[in-house]
MMTF fields as JSON, N, C-alpha, C and O atoms, coordinates in Angstrom:
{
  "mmtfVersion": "1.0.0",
  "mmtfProducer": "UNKNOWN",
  "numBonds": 463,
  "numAtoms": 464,
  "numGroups": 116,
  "numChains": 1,
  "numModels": 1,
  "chainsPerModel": [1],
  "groupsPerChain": [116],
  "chainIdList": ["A"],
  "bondAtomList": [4, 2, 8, 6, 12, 10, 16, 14, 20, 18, 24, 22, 28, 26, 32, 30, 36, 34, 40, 38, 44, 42, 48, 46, 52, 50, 56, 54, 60, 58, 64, 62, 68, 66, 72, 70, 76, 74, 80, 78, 84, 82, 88, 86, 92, 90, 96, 94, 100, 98, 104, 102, 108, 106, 112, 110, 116, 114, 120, 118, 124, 122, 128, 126, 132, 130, 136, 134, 140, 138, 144, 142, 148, 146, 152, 150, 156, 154, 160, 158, 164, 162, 168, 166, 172, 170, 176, 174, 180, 178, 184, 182, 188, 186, 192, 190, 196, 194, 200, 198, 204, 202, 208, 206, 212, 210, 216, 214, 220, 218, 224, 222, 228, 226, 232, 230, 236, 234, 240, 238, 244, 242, 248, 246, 252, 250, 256, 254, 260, 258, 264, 262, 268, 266, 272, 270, 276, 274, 280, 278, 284, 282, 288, 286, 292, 290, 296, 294, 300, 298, 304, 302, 308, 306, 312, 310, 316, 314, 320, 318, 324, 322, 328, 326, 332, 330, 336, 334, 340, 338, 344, 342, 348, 346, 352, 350, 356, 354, 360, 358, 364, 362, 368, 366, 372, 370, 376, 374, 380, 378, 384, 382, 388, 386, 392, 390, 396, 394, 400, 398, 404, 402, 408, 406, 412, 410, 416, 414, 420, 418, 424, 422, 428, 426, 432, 430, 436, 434, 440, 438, 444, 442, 448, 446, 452, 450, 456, 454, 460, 458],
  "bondOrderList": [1, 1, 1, 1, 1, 1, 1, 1, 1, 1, 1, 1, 1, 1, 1, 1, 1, 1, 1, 1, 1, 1, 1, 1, 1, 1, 1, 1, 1, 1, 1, 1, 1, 1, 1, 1, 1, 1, 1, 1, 1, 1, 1, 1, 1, 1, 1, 1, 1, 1, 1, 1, 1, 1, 1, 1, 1, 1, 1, 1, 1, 1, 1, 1, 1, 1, 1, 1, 1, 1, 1, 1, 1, 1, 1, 1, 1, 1, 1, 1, 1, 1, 1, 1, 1, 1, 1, 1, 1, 1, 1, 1, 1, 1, 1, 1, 1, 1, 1, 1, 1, 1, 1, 1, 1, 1, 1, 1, 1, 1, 1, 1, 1, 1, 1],
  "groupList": [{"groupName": "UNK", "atomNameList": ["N", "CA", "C", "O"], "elementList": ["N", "C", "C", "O"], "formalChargeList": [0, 0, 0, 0], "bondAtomList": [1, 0, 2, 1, 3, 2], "bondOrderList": [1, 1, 2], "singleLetterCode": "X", "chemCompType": "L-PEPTIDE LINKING"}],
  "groupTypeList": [0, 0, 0, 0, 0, 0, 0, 0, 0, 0, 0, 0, 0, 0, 0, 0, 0, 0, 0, 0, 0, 0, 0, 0, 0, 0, 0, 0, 0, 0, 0, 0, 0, 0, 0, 0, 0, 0, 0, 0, 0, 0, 0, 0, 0, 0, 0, 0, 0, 0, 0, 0, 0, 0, 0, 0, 0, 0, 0, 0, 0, 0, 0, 0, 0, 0, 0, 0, 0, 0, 0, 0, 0, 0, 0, 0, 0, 0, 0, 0, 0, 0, 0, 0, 0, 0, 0, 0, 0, 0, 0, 0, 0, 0, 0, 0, 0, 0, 0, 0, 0, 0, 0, 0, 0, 0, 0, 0, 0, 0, 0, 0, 0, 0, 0, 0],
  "groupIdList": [1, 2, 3, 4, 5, 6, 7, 8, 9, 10, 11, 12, 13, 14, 15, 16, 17, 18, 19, 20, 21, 22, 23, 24, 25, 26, 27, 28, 29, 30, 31, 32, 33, 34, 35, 36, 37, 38, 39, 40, 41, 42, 43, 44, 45, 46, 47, 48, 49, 50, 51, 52, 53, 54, 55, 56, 57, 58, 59, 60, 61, 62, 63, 64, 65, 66, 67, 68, 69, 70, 71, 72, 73, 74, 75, 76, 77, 78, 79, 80, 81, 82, 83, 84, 85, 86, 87, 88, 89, 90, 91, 92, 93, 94, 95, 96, 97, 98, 99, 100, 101, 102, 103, 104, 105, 106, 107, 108, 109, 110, 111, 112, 113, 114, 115, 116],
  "secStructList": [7, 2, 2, 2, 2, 2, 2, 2, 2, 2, 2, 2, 2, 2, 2, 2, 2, 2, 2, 2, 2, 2, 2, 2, 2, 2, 2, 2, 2, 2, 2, 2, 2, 2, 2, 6, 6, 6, 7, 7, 7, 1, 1, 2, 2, 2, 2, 6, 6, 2, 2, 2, 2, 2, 2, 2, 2, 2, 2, 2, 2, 2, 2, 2, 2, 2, 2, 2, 2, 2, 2, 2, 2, 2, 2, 2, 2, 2, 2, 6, 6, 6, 1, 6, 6, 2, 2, 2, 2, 2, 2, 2, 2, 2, 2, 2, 2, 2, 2, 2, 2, 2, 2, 2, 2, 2, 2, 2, 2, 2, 2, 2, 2, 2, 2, 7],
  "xCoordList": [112.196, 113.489, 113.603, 114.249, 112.987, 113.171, 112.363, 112.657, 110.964, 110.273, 111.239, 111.331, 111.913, 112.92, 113.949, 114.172, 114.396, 115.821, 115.114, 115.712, 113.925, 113.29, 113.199, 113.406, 112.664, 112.43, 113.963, 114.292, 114.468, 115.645, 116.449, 116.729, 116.694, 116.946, 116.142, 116.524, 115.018, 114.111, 114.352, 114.185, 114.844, 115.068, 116.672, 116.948, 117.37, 118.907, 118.598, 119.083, 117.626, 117.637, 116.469, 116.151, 116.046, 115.141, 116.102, 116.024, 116.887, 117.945, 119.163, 119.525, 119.524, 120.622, 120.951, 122.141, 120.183, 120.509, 120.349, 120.722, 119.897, 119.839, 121.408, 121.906, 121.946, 122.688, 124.119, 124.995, 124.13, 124.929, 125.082, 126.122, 123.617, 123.98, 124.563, 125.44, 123.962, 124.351, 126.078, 126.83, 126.48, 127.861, 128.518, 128.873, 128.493, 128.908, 128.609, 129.607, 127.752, 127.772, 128.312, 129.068, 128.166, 129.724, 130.552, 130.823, 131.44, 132.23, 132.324, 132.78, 131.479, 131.919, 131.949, 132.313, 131.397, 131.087, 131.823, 131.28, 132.897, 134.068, 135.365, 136.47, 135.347, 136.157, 136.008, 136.977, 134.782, 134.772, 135.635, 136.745, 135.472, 135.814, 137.243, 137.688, 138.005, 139.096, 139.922, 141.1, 139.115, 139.519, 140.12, 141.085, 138.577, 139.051, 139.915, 140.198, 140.517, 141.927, 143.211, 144.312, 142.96, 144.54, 144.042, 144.433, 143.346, 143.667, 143.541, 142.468, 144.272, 144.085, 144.038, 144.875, 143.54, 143.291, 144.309, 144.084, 145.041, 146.229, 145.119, 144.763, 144.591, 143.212, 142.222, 141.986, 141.591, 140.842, 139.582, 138.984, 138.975, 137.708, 137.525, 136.348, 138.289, 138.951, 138.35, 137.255, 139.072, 139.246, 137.893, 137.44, 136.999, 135.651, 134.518, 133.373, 134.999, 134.118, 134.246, 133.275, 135.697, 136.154, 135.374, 134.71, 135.451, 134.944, 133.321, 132.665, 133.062, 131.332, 131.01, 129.95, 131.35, 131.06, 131.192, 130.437, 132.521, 133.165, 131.792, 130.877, 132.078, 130.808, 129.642, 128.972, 129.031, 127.432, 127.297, 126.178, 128.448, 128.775, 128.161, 126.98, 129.409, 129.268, 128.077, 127.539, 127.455, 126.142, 124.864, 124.03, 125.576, 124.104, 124.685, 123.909, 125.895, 125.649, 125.909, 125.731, 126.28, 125.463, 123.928, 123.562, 123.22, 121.862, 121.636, 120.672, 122.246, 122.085, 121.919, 120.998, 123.411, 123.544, 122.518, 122.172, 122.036, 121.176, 119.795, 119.048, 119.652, 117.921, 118.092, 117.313, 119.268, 119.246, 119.48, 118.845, 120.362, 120.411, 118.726, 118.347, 118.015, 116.851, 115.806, 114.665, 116.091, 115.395, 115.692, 115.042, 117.048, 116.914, 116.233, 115.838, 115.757, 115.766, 114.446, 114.008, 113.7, 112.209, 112.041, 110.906, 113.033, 113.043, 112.737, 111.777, 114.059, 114.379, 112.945, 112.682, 112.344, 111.008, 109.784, 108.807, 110.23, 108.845, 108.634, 107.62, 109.887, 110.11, 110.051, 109.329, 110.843, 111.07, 110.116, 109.637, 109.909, 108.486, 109.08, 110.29, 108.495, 109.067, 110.154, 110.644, 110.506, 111.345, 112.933, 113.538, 113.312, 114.636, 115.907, 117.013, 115.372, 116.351, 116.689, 117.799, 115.446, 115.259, 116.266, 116.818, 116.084, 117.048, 118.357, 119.194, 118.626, 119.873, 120.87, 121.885, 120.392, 120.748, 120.694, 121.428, 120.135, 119.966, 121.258, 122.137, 121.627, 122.323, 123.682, 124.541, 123.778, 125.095, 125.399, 126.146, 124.929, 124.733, 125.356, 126.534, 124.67, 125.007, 126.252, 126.989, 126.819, 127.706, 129.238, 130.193, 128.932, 129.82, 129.482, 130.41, 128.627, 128.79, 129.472, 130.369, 129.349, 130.027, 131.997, 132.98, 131.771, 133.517, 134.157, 135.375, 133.195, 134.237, 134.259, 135.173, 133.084, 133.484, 134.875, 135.807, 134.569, 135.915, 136.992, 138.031, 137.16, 138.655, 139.106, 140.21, 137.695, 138.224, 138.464, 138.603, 138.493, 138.996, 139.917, 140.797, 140.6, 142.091, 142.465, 143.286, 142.335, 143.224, 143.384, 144.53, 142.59, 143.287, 144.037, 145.175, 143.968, 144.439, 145.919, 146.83, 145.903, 147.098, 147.879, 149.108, 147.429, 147.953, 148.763, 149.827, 147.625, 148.452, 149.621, 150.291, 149.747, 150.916, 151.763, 152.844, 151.734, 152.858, 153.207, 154.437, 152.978, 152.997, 154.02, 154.983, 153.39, 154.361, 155.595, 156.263],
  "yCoordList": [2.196, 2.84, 3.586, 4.633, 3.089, 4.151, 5.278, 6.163, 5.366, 6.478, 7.748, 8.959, 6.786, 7.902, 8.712, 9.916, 7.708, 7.861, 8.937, 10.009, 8.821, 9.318, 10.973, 11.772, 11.024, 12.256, 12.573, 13.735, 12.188, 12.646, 13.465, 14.664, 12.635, 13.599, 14.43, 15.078, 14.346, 15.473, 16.551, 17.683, 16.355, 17.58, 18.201, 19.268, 16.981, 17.96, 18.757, 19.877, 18.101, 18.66, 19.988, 20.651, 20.217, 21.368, 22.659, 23.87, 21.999, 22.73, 23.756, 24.924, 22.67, 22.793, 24.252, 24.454, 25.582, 26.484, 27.29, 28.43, 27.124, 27.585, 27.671, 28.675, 26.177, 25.712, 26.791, 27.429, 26.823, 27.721, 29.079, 29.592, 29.577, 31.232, 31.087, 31.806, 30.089, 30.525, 30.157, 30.918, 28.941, 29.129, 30.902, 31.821, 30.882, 31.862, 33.214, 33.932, 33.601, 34.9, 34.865, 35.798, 33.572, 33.803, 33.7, 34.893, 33.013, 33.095, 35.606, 36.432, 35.507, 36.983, 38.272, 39.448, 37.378, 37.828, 37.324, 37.422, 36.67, 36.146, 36.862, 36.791, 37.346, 37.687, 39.682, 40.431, 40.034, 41.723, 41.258, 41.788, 40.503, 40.586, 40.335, 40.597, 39.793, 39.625, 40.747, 40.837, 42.086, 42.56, 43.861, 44.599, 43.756, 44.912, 44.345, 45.21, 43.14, 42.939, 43.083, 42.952, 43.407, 43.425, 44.662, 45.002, 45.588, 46.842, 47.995, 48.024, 48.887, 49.981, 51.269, 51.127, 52.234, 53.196, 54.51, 54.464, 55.253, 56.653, 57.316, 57.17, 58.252, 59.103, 58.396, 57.188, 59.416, 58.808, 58.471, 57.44, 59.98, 59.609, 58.794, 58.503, 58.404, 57.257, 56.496, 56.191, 55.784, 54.342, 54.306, 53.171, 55.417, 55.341, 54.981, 54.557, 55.195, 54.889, 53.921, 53.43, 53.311, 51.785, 50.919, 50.052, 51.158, 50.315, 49.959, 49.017, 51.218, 50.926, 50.466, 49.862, 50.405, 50.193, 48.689, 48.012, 48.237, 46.752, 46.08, 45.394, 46.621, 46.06, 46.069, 45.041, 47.322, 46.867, 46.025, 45.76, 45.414, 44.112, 43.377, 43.202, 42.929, 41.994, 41.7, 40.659, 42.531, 42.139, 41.398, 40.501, 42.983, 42.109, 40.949, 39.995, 40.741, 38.886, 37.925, 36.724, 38.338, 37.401, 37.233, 36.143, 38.0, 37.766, 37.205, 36.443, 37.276, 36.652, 34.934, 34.211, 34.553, 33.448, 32.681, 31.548, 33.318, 33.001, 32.692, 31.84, 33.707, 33.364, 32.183, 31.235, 32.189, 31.168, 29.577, 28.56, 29.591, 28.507, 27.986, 26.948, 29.541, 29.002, 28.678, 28.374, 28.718, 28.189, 26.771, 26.274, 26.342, 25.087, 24.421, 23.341, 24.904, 24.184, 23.792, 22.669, 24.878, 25.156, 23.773, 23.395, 23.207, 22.491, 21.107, 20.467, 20.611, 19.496, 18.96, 17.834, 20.072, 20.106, 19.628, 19.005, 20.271, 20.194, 18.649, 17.973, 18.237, 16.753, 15.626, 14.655, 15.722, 14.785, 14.972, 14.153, 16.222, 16.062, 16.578, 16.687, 17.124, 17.071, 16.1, 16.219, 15.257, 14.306, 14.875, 15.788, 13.937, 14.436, 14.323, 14.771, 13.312, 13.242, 14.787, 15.238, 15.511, 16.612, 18.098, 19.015, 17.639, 18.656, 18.246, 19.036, 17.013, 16.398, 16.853, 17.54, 16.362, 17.092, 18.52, 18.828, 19.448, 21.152, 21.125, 21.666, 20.977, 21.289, 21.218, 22.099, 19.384, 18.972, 19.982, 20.893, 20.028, 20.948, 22.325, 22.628, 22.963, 24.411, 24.323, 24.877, 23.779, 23.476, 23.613, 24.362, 22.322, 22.406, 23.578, 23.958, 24.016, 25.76, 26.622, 27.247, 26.864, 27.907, 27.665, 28.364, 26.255, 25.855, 25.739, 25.87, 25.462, 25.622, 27.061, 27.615, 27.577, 28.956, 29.834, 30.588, 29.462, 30.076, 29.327, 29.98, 28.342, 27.831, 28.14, 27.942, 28.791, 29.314, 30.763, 31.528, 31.029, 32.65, 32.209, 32.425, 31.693, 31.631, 31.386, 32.231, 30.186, 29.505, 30.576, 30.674, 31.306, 32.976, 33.492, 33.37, 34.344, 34.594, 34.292, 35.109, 32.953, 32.458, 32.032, 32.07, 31.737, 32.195, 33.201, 33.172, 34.469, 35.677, 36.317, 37.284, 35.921, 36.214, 35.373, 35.932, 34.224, 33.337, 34.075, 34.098, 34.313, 34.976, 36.148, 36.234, 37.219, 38.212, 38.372, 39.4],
  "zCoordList": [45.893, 45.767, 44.437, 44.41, 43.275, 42.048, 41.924, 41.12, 42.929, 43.019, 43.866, 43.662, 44.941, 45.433, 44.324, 44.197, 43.694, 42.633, 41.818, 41.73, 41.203, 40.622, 40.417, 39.503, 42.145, 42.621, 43.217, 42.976, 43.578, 43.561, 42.122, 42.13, 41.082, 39.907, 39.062, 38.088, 39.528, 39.289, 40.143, 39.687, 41.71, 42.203, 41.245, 40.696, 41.424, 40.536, 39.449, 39.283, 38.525, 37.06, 37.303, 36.316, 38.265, 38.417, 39.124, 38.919, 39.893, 40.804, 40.072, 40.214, 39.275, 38.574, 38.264, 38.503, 37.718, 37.545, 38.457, 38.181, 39.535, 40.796, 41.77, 42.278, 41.792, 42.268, 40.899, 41.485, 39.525, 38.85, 39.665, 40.079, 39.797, 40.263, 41.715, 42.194, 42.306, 43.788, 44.02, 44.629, 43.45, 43.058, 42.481, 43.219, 41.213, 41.083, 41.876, 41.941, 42.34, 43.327, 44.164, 44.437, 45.129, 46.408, 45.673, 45.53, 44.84, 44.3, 44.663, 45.455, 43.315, 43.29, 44.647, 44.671, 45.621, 47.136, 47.604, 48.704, 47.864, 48.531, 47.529, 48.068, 46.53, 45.694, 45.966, 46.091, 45.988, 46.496, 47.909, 47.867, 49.031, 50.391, 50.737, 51.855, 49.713, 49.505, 48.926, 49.27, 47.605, 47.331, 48.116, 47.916, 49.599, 50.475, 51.434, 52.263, 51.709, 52.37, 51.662, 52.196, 50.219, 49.187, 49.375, 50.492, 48.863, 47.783, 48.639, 49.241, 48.852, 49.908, 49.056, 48.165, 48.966, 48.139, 49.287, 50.497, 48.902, 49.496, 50.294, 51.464, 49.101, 49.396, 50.452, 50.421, 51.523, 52.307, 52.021, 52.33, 51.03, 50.639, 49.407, 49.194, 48.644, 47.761, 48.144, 47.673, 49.441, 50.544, 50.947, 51.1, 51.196, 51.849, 50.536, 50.697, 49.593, 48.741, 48.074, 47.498, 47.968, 47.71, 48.275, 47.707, 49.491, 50.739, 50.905, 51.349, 50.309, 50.585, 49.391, 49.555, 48.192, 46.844, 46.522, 45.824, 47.303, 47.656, 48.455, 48.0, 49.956, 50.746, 50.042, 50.14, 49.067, 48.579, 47.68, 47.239, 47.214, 45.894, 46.959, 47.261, 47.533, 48.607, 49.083, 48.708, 49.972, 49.914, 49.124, 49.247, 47.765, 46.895, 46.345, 46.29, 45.898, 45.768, 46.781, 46.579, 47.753, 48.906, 49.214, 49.655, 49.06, 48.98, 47.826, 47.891, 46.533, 45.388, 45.505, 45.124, 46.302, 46.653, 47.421, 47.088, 48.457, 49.151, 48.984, 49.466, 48.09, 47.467, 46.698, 46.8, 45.776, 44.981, 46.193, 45.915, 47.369, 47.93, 48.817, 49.358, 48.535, 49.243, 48.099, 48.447, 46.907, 46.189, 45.24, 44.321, 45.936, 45.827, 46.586, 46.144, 48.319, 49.175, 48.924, 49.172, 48.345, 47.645, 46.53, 46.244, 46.056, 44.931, 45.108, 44.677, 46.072, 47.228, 48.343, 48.764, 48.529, 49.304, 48.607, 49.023, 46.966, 46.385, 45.834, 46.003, 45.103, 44.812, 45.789, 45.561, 46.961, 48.252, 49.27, 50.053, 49.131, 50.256, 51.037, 50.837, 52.271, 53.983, 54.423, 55.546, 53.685, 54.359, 54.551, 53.989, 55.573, 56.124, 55.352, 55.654, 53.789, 52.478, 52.169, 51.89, 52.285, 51.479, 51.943, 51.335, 53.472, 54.208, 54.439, 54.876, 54.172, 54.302, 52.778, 52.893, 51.467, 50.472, 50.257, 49.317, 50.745, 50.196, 51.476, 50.805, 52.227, 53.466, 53.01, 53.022, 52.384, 51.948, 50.82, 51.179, 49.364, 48.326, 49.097, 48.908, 49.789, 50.393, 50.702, 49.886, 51.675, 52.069, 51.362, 51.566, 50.274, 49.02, 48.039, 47.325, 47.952, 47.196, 48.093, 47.526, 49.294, 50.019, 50.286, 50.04, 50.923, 50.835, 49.149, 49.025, 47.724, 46.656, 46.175, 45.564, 46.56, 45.796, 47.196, 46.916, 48.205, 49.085, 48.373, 48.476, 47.763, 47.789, 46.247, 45.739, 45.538, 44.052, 44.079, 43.124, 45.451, 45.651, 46.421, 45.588, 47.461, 47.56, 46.78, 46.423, 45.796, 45.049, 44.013, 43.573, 43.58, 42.719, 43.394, 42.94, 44.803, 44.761, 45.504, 45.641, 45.924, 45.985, 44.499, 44.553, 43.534, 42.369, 41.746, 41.128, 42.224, 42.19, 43.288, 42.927, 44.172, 44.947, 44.331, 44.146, 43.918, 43.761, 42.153, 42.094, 41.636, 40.575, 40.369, 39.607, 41.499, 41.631, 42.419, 42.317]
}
């Protein structure tokens, strides 16, 4: 059991800055996707270039997120092995990065409505 424990916080402490970026980029990829449901631009070709400029954020730090969530999974694998610990933690982990960074973009911007 301490060879597990072992390799277990060897996967966190290898993870750890992995698990930082991929937090913060959805964060900033749930925060562009939000910005194109508030902000509407008058001008049309304005709005068309809002929109695609918004969406290519979006994208690239969603892929940001992603590489980084697949290189924890890379981490979890390399410490735990094939075992089903290994996919059970990168899964749970993912999971809780995607639902807190969504609820630190409502919770702004439910902030900011209540605000104004």
């Amino acid at each position: 059991m301490n060879e597990f424990m072992e390799s277990l916080r060897m996967s966190f402490d290898d993870s750890i800055n992995y698990l930082t970026w991929a937090f913060f980029s959805l964060v900033a990829a749930f925060a562009f996707d939000r910005l194109l449901d508030i902000k509407k631009i008058k001008n049309k070709l304005g709005n068309c270039i809002f929109t695609l400029v918004c969406r290519a954020y979006f994208i690239a730090f969603m892929l940001i997120g992603v590489a980084n969530i697949q290189y924890m999974r890379e981490v979890f694998s390399h410490h735990l092995g094939g075992s089903i610990f290994s996919n059970i933690f990168w899964i749970l982990i993912m999971v809780i990065i995607v639902v807190n960074a969504g609820l630190v973009t409502i919770g702004i911007d439910g902030k900011k409505s209540k605000e104004s």
